[in-house]
TIFINU-849350 format. One record per residue (C-alpha): residue number from 1; x, y, z. Coordinates in Angstrom, 2 decimals, decimal comma. Layout:
zami | X | Y | Z
NUM | X | Y | Z
...
This chain:
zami | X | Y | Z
1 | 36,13 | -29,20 | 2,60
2 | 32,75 | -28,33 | 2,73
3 | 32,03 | -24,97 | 1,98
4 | 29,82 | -22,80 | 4,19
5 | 30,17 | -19,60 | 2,80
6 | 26,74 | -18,39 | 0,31
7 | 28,75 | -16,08 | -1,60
8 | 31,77 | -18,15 | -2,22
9 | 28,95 | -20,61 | -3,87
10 | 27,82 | -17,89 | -5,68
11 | 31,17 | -16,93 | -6,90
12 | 31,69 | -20,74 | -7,76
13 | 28,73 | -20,74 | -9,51
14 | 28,52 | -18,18 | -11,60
15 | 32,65 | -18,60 | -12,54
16 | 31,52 | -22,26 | -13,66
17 | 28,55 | -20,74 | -15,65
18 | 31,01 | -18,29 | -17,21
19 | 33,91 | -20,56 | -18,03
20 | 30,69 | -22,99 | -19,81
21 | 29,69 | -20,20 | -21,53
22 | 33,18 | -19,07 | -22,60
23 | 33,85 | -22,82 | -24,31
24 | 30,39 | -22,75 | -25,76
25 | 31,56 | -19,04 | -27,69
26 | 35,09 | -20,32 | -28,09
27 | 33,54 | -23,20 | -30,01
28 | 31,21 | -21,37 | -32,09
29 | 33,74 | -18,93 | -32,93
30 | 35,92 | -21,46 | -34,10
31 | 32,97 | -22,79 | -35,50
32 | 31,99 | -19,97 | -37,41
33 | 34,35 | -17,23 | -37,85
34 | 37,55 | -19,46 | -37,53
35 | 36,24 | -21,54 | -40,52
36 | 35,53 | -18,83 | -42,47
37 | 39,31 | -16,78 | -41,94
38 | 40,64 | -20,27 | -42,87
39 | 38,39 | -20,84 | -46,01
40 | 39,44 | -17,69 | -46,55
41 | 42,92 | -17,90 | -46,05
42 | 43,27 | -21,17 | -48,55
43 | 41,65 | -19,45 | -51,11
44 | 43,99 | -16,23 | -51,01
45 | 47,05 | -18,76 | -50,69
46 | 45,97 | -20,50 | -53,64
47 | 45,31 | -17,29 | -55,64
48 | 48,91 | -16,02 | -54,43
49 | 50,63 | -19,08 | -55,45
50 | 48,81 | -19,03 | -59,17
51 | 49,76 | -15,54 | -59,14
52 | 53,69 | -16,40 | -58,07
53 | 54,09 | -19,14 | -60,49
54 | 53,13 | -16,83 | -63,12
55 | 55,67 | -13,78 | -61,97
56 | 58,49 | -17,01 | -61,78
57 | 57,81 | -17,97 | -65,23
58 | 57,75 | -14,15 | -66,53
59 | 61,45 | -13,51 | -64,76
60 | 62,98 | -16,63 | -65,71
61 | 61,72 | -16,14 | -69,55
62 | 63,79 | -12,94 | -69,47
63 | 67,02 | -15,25 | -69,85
64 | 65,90 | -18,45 | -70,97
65 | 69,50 | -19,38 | -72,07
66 | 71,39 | -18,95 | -68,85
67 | 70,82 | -21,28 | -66,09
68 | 68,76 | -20,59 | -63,32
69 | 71,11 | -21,24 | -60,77
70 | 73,43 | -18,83 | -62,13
71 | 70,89 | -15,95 | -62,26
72 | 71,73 | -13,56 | -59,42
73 | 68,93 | -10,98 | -60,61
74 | 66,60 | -14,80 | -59,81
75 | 67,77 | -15,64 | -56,38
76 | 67,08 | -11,84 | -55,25
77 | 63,87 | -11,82 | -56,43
78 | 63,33 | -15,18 | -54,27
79 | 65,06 | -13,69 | -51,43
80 | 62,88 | -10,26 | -51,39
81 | 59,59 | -12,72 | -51,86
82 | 60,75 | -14,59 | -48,82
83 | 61,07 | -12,31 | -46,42
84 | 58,19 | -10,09 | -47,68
85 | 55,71 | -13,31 | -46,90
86 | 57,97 | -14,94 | -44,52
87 | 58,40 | -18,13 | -46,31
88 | 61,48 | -20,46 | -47,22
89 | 62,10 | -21,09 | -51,10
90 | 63,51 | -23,76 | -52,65
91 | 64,18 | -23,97 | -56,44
92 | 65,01 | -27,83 | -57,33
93 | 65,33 | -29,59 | -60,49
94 | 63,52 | -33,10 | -61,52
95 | 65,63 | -34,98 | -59,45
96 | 65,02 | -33,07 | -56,50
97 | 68,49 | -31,24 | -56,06
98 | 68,36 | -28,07 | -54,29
99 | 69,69 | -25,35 | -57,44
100 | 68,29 | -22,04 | -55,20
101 | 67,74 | -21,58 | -51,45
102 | 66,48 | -18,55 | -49,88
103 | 67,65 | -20,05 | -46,27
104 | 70,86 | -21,85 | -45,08
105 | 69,35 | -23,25 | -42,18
106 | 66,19 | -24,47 | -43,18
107 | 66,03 | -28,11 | -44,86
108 | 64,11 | -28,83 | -48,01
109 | 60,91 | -30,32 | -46,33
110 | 59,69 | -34,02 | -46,62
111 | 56,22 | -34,11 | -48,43
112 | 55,38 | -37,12 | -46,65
113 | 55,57 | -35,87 | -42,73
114 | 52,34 | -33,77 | -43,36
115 | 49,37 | -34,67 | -42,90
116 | 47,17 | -33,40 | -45,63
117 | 47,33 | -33,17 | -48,98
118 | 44,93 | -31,13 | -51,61
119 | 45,82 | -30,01 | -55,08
120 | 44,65 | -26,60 | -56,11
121 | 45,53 | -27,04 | -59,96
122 | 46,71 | -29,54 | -62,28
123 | 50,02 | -28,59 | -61,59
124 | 50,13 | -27,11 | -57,84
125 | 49,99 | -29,59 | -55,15
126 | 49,91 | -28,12 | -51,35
127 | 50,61 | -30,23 | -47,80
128 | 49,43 | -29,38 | -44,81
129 | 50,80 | -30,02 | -41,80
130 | 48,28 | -29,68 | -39,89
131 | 43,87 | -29,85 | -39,83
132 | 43,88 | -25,59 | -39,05
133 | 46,22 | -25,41 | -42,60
134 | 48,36 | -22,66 | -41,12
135 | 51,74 | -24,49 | -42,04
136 | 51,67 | -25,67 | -45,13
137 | 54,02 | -26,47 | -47,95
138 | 53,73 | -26,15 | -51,84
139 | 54,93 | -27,46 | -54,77
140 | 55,03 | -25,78 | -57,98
141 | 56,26 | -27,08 | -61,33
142 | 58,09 | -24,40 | -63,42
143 | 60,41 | -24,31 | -66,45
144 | 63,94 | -23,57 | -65,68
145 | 64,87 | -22,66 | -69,07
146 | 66,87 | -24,38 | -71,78
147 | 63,94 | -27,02 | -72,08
148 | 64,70 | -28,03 | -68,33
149 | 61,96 | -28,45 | -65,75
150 | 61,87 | -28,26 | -62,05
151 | 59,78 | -26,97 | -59,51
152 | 59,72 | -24,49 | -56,77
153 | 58,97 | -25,51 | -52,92
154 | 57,21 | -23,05 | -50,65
155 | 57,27 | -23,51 | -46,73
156 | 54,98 | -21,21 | -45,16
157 | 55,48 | -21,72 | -41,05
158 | 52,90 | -20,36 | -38,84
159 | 53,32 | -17,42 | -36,89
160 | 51,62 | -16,12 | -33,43
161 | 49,31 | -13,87 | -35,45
162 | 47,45 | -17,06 | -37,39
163 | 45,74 | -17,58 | -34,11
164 | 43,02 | -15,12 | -33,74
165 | 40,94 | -18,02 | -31,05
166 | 44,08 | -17,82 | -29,36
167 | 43,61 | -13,98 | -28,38
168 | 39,94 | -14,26 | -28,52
169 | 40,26 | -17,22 | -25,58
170 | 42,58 | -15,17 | -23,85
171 | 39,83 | -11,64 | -24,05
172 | 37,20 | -14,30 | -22,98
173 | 39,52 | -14,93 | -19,62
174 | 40,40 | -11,70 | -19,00
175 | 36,79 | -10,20 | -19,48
176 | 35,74 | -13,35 | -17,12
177 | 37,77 | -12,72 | -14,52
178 | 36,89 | -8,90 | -14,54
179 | 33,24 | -9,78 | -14,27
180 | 33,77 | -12,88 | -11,86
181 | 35,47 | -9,73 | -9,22
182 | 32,81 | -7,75 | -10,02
183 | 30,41 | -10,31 | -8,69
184 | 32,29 | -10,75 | -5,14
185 | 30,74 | -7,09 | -3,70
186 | 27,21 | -8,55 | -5,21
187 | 27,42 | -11,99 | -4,11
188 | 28,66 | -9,97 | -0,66
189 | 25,05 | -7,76 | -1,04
190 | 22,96 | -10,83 | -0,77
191 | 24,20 | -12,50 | 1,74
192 | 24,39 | -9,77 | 3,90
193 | 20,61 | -9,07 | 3,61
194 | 20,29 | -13,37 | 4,51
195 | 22,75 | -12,84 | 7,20
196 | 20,17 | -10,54 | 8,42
197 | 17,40 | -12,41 | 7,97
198 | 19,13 | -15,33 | 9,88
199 | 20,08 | -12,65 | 12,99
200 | 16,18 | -12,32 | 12,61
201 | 15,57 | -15,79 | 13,30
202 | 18,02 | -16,35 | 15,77
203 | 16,30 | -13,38 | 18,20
204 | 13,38 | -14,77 | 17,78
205 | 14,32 | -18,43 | 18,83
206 | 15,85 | -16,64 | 21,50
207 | 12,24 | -15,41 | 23,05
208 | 12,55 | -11,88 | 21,48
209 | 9,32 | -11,97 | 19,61
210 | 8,80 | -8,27 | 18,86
211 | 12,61 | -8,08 | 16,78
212 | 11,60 | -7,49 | 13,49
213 | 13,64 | -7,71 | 9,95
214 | 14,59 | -4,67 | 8,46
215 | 15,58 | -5,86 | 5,08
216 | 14,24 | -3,43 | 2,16
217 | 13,41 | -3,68 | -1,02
218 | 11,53 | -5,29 | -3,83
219 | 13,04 | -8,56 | -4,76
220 | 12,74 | -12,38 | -3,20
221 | 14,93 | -11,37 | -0,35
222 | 12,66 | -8,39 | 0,46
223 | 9,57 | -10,36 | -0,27
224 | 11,35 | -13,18 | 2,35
225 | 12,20 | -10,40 | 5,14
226 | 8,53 | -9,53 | 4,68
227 | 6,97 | -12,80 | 5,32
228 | 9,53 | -13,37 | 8,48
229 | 8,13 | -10,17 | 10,05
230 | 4,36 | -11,95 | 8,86
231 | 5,30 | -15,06 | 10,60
232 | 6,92 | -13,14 | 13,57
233 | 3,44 | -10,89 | 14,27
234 | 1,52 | -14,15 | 13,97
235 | 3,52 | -16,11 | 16,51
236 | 3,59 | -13,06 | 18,84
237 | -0,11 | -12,74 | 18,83
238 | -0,43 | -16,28 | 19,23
239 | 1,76 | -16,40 | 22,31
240 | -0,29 | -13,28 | 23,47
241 | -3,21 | -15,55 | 22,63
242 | -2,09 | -18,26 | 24,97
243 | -0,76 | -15,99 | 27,84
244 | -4,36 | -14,33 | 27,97
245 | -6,22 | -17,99 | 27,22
246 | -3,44 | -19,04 | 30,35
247 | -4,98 | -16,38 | 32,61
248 | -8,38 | -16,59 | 31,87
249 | -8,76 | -20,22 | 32,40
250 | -6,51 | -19,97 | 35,55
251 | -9,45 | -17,40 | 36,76
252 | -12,17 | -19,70 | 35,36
253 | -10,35 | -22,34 | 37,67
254 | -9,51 | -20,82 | 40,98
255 | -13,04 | -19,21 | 40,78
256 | -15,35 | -22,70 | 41,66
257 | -11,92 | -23,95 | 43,72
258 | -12,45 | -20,96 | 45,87
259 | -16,35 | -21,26 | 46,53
260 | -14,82 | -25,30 | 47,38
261 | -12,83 | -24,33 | 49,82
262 | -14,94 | -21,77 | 51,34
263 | -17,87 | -24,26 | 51,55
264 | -15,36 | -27,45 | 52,93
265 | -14,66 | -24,25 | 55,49
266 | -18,39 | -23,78 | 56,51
267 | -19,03 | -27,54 | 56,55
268 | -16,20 | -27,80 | 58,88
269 | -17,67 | -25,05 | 61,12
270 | -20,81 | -26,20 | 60,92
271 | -20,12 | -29,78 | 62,07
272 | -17,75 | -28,97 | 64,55
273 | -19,88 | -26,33 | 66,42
274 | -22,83 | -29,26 | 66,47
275 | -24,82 | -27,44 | 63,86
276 | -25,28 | -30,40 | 60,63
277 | -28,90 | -29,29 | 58,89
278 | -27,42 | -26,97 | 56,77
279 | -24,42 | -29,13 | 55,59
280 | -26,29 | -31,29 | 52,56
281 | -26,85 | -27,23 | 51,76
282 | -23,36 | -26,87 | 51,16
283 | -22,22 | -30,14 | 49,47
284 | -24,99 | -29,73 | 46,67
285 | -22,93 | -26,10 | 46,25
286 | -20,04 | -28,18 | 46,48
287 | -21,01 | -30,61 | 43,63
288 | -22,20 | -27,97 | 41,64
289 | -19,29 | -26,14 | 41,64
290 | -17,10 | -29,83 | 40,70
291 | -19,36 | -29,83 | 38,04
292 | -18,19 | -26,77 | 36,69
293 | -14,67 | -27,43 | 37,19
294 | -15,58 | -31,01 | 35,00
295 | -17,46 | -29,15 | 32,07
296 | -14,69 | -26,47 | 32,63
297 | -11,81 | -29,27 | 32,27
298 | -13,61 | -30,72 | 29,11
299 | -14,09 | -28,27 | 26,85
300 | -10,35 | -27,56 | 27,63
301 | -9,62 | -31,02 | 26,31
302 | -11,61 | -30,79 | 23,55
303 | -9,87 | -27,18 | 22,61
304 | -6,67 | -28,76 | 22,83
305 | -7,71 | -31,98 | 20,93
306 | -9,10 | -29,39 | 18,16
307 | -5,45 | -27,47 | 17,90
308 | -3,76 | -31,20 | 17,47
309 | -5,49 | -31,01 | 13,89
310 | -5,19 | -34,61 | 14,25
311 | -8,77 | -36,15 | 14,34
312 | -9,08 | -40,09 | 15,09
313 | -11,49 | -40,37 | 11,26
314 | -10,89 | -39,63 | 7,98
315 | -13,12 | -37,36 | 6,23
316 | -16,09 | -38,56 | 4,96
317 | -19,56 | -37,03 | 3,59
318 | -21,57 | -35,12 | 6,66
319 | -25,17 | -34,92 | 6,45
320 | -25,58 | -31,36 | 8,53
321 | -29,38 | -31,32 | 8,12
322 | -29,12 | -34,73 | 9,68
323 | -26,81 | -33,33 | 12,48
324 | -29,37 | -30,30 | 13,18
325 | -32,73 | -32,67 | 13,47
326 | -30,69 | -35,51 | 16,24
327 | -29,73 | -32,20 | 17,75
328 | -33,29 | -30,64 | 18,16
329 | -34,39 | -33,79 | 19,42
330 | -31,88 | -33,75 | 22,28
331 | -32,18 | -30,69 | 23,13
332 | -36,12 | -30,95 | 23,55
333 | -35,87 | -31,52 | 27,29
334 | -33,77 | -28,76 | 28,41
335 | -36,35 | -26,14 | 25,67
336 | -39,20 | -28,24 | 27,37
337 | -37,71 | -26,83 | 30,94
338 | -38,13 | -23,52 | 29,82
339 | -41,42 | -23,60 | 27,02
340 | -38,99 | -22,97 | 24,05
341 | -39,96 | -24,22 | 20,91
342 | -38,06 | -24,76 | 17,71
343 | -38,86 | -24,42 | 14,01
344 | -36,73 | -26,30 | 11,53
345 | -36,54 | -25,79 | 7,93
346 | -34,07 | -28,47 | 6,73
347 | -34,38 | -29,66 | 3,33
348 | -31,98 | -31,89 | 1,41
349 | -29,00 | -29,91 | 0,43
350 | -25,23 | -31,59 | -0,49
351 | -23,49 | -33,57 | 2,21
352 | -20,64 | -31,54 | 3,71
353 | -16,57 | -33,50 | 3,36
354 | -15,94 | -33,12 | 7,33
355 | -15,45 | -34,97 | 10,62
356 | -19,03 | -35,54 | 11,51
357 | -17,95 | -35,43 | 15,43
358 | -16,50 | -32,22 | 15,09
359 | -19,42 | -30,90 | 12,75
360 | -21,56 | -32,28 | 15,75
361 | -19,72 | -30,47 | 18,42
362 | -20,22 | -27,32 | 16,49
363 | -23,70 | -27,66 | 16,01
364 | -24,34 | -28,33 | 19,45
365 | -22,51 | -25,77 | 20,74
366 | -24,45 | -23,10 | 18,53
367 | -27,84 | -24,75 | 19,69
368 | -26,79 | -24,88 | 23,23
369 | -26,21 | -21,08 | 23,50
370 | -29,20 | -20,47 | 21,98
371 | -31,13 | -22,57 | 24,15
372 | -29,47 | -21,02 | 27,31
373 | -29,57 | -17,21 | 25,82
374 | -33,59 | -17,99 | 25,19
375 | -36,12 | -15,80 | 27,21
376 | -38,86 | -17,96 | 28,55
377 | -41,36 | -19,64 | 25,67
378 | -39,48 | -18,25 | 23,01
379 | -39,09 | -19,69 | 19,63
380 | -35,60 | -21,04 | 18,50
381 | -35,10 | -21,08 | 14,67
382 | -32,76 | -23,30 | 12,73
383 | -32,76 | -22,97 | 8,96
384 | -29,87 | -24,52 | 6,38
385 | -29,57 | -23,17 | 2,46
386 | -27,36 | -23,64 | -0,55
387 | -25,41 | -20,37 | -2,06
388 | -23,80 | -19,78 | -4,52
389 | -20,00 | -21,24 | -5,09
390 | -20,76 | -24,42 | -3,32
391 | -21,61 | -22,68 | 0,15
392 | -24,07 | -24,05 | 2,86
393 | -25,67 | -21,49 | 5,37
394 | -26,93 | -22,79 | 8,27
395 | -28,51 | -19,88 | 10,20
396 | -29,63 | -20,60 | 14,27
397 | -31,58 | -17,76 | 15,93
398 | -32,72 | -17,13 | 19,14
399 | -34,75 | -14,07 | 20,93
400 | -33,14 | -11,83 | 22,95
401 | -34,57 | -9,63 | 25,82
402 | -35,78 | -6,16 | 24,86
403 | -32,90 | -4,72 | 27,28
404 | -30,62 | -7,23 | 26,59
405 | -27,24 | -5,62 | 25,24
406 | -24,62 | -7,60 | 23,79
407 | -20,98 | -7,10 | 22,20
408 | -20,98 | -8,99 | 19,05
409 | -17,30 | -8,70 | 18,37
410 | -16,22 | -10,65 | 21,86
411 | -19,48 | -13,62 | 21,36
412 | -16,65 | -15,39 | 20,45
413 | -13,97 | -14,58 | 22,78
414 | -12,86 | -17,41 | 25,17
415 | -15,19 | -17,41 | 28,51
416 | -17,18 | -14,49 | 27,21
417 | -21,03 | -14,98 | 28,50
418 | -22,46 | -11,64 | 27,43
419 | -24,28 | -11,33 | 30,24
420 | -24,69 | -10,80 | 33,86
421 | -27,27 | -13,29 | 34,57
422 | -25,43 | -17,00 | 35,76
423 | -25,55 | -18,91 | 32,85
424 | -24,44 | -22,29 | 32,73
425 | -21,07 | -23,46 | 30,82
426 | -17,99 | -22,72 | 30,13
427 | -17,94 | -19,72 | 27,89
428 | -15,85 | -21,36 | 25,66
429 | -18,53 | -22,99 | 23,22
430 | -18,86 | -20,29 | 20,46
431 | -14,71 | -20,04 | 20,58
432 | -14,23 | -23,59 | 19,57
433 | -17,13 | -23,57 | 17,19
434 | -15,55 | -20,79 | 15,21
435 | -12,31 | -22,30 | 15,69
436 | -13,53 | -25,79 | 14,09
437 | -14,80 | -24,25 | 11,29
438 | -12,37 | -22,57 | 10,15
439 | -10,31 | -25,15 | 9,91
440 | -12,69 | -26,17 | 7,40
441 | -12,14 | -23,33 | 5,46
442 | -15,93 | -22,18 | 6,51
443 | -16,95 | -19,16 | 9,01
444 | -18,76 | -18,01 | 11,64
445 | -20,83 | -14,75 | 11,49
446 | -22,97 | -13,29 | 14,02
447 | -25,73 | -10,63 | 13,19
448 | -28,25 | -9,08 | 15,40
449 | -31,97 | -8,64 | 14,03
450 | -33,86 | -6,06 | 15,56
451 | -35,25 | -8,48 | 19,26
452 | -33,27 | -11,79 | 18,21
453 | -29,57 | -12,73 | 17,15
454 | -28,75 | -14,90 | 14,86
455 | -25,73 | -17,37 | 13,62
456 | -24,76 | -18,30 | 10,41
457 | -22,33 | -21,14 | 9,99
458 | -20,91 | -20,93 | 6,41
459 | -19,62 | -24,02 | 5,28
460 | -18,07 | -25,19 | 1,62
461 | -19,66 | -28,49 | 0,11
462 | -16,08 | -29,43 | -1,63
463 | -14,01 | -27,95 | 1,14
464 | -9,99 | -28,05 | 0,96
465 | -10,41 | -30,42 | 4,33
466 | -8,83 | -29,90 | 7,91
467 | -5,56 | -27,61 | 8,22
């Protein structure tokens, strides 16, 4: 079953992180601290046994004459040591016959059942039965007195205390599981702040584009709530953008279709009331106004074309000063219509990584509002430099009549003329100059000097390419 819920993967997660990190401190305890408690539990077993075989001989000396078996003041002493350390005793002689017992129940133990076997001393041997050495059985040759020897067996069984991983393991769990419920409320906290990012999104699928996130704070989810609202004021200007771009070229549009109709109306009249001269008057309006509608129609397909982002070429290396002389030699019959004259300072400068249609479109644009904008005999100025930071400024100037006002800010606005005279075009050139070159990660900046205005089209030599 797939599970769909953030914070139960949380919760997963961070239980499987804890239970790793439990085994990895389980195994360095053991590692560590266990081997230490059980070096240090051989060696104190050891000393105790040196110790006990010395405190054996000493008692049984006290009577060497009488045998041991028949010592009660012995098998009391055995009996006391036994339950003090909780251990069996068994007293045998060299054959291995059981002479004292300290328990009924328990049978002498079998040397060769454990696994392990170390001698301490010359004379002690120890068994263990298993690799942790908490159950372990001994071995210990003594003299029984009268010249007879036998030995003295010590069974030590392991008790619940020998264990301390065992209640460490079990503190791991228990402190795990107290953090691992501490984590639901948390793991609860953070999804409820992505829950309400996603009822964020959700709205604004939905068409509500001024719903904004209110998640606070100063971490990643914070940061993230802030960049939705970012991406939310963006796509609401841009639909703003569009709506207004909608209307205006639905005004540019009915505007020529009107002055159409209205003419096809007069024509009409005109013919039918026997009254033709002043018809060809009319149909040159009539083509005029098509021809509108046509330059109208393809800038609009080049503006769309441009928001694709999707040009037919690759990249390659754009000669602008190249682009700026074919351009002023294209232009020269429409400055030769009204006396203008243009000055070009164009030296070699670094190719430009571009779409040299685009970069040509741009150009042109610039050149061709300058051209129009131009009072009579004026003197058009193009000029391209190298800056700083691998920059290119290429700067296009034109006069400007003495009472000619104009709003810098809205040059580039779609279907803004900036002035009341008729002008020719679309009044979309500048906009999809500026928006070409930014894609290129270059600008547009307009700047008025004193009687003239002047563009400069920034550009970057090594740009980062299209967006």
């Amino acid at each position: 079953m797939k599970i769909k819920r953030v914070y139960i993967k949380v919760l997963l997660f961070f239980i499987g992180i804890l239970f790793i990190t439990e085994i990895l401190i389980l195994g360095l305890f053991v590692g560590t601290a266990g081997r230490t408690f059980k070096n240090m539990f051989h060696e104190r077993t050891t000393a105790k046994l040196a110790v006990f075989k010395h405190i054996v001989s000493e008692k049984i000396g006290q009577s060497p004459d009488v045998h041991i078996s028949e010592r009660d003041d012995v098998k009391q002493f055995f009996g006391y040591f036994a339950d003090l350390f909780n251990l069996s005793i068994w007293v045998t002689d060299d054959n291995h016959r059981v002479l004292i017992r300290t328990s009924e129940t328990d049978a002498l133990p079998d040397p060769g059942r454990y696994k392990k076997h170390k001698q301490i001393s010359p004379e002690i041997d120890i068994y263990f039965k298993t690799r942790r050495h908490f159950d372990f059985y001994a071995v210990i040759p003594v003299d029984l007195g009268n010249e007879k020897k036998g030995f003295i067996n010590i069974h030590y069984k392991e008790q619940k205390h020998d264990k301390p991983e065992g209640a460490f393991l079990i503190g791991l769990l228990i402190i795990g599981t107290a953090i691992a419920l501490m984590i639901i409320p948390l793991s609860r906290l953070i999804t409820r702040r992505v829950n309400q990012l996603n009822d964020s999104a959700l709205r604004l699928a939905q068409g509500d584009l001024t719903f904004r996130s209110r998640v606070k704070g100063n971490d990643e989810i914070a940061n993230l709530g802030r960049s939705f609202n970012l991406m939310a004021d963006k796509i609401e200007q841009m639909v703003m953008n569009e709506k207004e771009m909608t209307a205006n070229i639905s005004h540019e549009l009915r505007s020529p279709l009107a002055r159409i109709r209205i003419s096809k109306e007069i024509i009409n009249e005109r013919i039918q009331n026997g009254r033709p001269a002043s018809v060809p008057e009319y149909l040159k309006a009539i083509d005029d106004d098509i021809q509108i509608l046509d330059r109208l129609i393809d800038d609009i397909l080049k503006m769309s074309k441009i928001d694709l982002k999707d040009p037919d070429q690759p990249m390659a290396q754009v000669d602008i000063a190249g682009i700026c002389r074919e351009l002023a030699a294209k232009f020269r019959p429409a400055m030769d219509a009204k006396q203008l004259s243009i000055e070009l300072d164009l030296p070699t400068v670094l190719p430009v990584l571009a779409h040299g249609e685009r970069m040509f479109m741009v150009f042109s644009n610039v050149l061709d509002n300058a051209v129009k904008h131009s009072p009579q005999s004026a003197l058009v100025r193009m000029n391209i430099r190298d800056e700083p930071e691998g920059r290119q400024v290429i700067s296009i100037s034109n006069p400007l009549e003495p009472t000619q006002s104009l709003d810098l800010e809205k040059l580039f606005d779609p279907f803004y003329r900036g002035t009341r005279v008729p002008v020719a075009g679309s009044g979309l050139g500048l906009y999809i100059a500026r928006k070409i070159i930014r894609q290129y990660q270059g600008e547009i900046q307009v700047r008025r000097e004193e009687h003239e205005i002047v563009f400069d089209i920034i550009l970057n030599t090594e740009p980062r390419g299209s967006e």
